[in-house]
C-alpha positions in Angstrom: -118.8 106.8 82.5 -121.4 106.3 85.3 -121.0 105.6 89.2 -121.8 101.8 88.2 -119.6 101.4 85.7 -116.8 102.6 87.7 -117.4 101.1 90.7 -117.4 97.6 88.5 -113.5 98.3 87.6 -112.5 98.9 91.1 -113.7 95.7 91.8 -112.0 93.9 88.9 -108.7 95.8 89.5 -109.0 94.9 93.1 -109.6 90.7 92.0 -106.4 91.7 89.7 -104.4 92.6 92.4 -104.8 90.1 94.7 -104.3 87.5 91.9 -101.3 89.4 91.4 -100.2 89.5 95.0 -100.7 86.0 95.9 -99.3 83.3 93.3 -96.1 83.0 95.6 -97.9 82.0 98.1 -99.6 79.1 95.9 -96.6 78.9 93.4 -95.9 75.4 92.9 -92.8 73.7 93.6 -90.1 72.9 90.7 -90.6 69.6 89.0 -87.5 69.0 88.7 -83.5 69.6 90.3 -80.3 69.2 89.2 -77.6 67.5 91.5 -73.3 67.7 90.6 -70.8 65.8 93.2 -68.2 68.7 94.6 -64.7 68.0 92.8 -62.3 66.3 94.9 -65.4 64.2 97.0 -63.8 60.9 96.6 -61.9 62.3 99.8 -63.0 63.7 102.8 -63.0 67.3 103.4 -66.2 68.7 101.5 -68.5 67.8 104.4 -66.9 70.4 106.3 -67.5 72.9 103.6 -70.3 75.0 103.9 -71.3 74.3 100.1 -71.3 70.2 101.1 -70.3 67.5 98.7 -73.7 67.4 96.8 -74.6 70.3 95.2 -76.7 71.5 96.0 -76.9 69.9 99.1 -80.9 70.0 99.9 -83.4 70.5 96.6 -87.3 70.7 96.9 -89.3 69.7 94.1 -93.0 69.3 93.9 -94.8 65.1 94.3 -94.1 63.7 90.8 -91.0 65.2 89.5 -87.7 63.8 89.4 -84.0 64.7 91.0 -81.2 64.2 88.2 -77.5 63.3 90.0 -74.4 64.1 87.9 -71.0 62.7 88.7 -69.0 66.3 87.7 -66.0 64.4 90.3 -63.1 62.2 88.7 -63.8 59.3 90.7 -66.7 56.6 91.0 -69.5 57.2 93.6 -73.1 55.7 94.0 -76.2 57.4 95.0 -77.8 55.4 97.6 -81.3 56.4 99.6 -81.0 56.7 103.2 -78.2 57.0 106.0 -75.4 54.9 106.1 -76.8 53.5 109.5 -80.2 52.3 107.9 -81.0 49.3 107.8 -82.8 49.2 104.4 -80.4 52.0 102.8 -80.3 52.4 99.3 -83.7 50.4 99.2 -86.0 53.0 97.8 -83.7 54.3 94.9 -80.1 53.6 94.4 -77.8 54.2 91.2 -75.1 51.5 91.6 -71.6 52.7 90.2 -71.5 56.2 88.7 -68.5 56.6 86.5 -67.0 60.2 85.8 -69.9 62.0 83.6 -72.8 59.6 84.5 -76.3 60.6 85.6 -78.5 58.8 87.4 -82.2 60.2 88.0 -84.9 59.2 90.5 -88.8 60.4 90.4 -90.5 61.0 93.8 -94.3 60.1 93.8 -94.7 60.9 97.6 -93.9 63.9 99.6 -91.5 63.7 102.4 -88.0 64.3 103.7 -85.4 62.2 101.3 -82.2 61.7 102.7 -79.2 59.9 101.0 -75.4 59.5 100.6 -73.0 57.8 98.9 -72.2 53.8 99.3 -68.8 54.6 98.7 -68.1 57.8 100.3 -70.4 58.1 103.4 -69.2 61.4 104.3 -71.3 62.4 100.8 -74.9 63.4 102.4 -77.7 64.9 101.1 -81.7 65.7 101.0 -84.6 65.8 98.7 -88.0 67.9 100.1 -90.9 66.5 98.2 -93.8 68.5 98.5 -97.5 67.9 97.1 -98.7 69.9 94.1 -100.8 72.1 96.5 -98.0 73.0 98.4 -98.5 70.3 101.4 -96.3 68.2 103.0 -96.3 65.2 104.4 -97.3 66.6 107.9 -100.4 68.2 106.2 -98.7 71.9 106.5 -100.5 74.0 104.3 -98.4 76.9 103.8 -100.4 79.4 102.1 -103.1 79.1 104.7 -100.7 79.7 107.5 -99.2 83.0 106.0 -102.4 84.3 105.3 -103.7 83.0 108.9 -103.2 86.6 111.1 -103.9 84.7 114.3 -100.5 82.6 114.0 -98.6 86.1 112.9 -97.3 89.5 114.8 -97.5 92.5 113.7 -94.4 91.7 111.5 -96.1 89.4 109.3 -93.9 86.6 111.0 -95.3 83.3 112.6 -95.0 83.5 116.1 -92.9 80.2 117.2 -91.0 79.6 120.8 -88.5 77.2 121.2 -86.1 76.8 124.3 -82.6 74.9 124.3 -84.4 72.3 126.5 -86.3 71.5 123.1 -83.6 70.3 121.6 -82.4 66.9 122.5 -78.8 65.1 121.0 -79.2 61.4 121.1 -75.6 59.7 120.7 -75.9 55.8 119.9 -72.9 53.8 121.9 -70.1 52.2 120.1 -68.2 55.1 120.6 -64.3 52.8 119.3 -60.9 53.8 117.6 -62.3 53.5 113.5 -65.7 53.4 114.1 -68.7 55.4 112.9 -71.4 57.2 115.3 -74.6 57.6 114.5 -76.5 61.0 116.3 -80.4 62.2 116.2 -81.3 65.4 116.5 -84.6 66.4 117.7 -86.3 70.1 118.1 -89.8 70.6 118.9 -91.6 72.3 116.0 -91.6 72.1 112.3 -89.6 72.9 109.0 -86.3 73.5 111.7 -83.4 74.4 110.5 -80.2 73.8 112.1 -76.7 73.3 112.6 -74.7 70.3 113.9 -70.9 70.1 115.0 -69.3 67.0 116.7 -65.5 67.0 118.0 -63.5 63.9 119.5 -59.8 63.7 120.5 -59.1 67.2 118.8 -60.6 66.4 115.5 -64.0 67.5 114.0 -65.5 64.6 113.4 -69.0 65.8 112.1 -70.0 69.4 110.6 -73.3 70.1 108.8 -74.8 73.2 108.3 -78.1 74.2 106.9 -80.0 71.0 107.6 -83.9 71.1 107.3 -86.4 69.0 108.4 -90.1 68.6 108.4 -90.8 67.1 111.6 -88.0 68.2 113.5 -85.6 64.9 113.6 -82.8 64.4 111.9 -80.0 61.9 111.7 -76.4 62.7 111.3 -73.4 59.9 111.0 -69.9 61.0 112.1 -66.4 60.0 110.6 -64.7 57.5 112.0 -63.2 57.8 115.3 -59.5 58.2 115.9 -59.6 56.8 119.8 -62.0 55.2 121.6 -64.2 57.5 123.4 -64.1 57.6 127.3 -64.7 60.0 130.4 -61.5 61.7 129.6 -62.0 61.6 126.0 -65.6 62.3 125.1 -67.5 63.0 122.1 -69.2 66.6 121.6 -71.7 68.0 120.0 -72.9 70.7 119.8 -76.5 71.9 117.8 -77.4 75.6 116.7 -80.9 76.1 115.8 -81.1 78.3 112.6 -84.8 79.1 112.9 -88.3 78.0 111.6 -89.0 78.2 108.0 -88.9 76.7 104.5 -85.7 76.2 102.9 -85.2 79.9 100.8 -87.8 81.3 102.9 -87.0 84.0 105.7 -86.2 82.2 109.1 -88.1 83.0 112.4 -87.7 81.8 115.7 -84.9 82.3 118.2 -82.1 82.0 116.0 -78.6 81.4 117.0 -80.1 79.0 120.2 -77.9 76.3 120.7 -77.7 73.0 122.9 -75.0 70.8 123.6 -74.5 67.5 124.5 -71.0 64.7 125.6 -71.3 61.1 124.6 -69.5 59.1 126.8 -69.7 54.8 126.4 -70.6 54.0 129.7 -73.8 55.7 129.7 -75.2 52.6 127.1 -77.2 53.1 124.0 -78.1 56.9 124.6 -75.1 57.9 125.3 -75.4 61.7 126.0 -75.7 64.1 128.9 -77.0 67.4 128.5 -74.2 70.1 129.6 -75.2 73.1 128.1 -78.9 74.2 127.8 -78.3 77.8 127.1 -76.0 80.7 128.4 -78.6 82.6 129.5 -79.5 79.0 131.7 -76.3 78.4 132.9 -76.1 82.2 134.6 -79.6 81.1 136.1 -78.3 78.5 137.6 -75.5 79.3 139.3 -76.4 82.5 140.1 -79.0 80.8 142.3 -78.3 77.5 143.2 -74.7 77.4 142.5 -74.9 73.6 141.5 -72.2 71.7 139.0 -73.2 71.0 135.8 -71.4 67.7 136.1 -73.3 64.9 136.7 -72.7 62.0 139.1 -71.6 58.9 137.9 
């Protein structure tokens, strides 16, 4: 065999293994995903469970393919598009009464963040990630370019991303009564966050969601309903842990663990929240050289 011939296979075995090596960076996304309710959902309890009360709770499939819901539960519930505090939920797909055994199926043309709930059990919440068939998202993220882009990676192989707690704001709407709802956005500066939120009022846990995602770093989040009205004495908290930067399934990087809270209290109108906490390592800042209360004049 001579010098030409050879140095023609290394070449081919090279274009091998990079097709090889690369596919999960280009692999598209599933076509398809398979949704049960958690047994026992009719009541609350499962939104405080790590596994949710749709499972599972957030599915990606790729533009064009189609989410199948099945009511495994013993009661009656009904898919609905949306949050509970939209205005137009349940607009864009919505399966009307689900008897035990039913299925109800929707197909997703565009790509996006999907979120939706039940009609008849609110605390019921869920998402659908719809990504393009080349692996974009709505935002134009094109993910196999950005893990093969060295300038955006350490030595690691991980992108490089910052975030501080003062990039993460808690919005609390007003309405704060005994029996009703409160809705709360979440914003963190960056994209594909993941994070967690926890809201407590008059002893009680009022809202607990772990291992939300979101594209564009917002999210909305609806609590139970109140037990007492909320007040200076009696204020609502919440509290949001940032769970790092990533695809759902992918490794996470960014400061993880960072956390923000806020306090809702009525008089403070429509956006109803005061930042208290903006990091322990803040907090020790502050004191240590100013020596200034956190609590805000009224």
């Amino acid at each position: 065999m001579n010098t030409k011939t050879i140095g023609s296979l290394v070449v081919l075995l090279a274009i091998v293994s990079i097709a090889v090596s690369v596919p999960s960076a280009y692999a598209g996304h599933a076509d398809e995903a398979k949704i049960t309710m958690a047994e026992g959902s009719v009541m609350p309890g499962c939104e405080e469970t790590a596994e949710g009360c749709f499972l599972p709770t957030t599915v990606s499939i790729a533009a064009g393919g189609h989410v199948e819901w099945t009511n495994t539960d013993n009661g009656m519930h009904v898919v609905a598009s949306g949050n509970l505090t939209d205005d137009d939920a349940g607009s864009l797909f919505n399966s009307n009464m689900m008897m035990a055994g039913a299925t109800f199926s929707y197909t997703f043309e565009d790509a996006g963040d999907y979120p939706y709930f039940c009609m008849v059990h609110p605390w019921m919440v869920g998402t659908v990630i719809v990504e393009d068939e080349s692996g974009h998202d709505d935002h134009g993220d094109d993910h196999a370019v950005e893990e093969m882009d060295h300038s955006d990676m350490d030595m690691g192989g991980m992108e490089m991303q910052t975030l501080t707690a003062a990039d993460i704001t808690i919005d609390v709407a007003d309405g704060a009564t005994t029996s009703e709802k409160v809705a709360i956005d979440v914003t963190i500066n960056g994209e594909h966050v993941n994070y967690d939120i926890v809201a407590t009022h008059n002893g009680e846990t009022i809202l607990d969601e772990s291992g939300n995602h979101s594209h564009d770093g917002t999210g909305s989040h609806t609590t139970s309903a109140l037990s007492a009205d909320a007040s200076d004495d009696n204020p609502i908290d919440v509290t949001v842990t940032f769970q790092g930067f990533g695809m759902v399934g992918d490794e996470k990087t960014g400061p993880i663990g960072l956390t923000n809270t806020a306090q809702a209290v009525p008089e403070f109108g429509t956006i109803a929240a005061m930042i208290l906490v903006v990091a322990i390592v803040s907090i020790i800042a502050i004191t240590s050289k100013s020596r200034l209360s956190l609590t805000p004049k009224i």
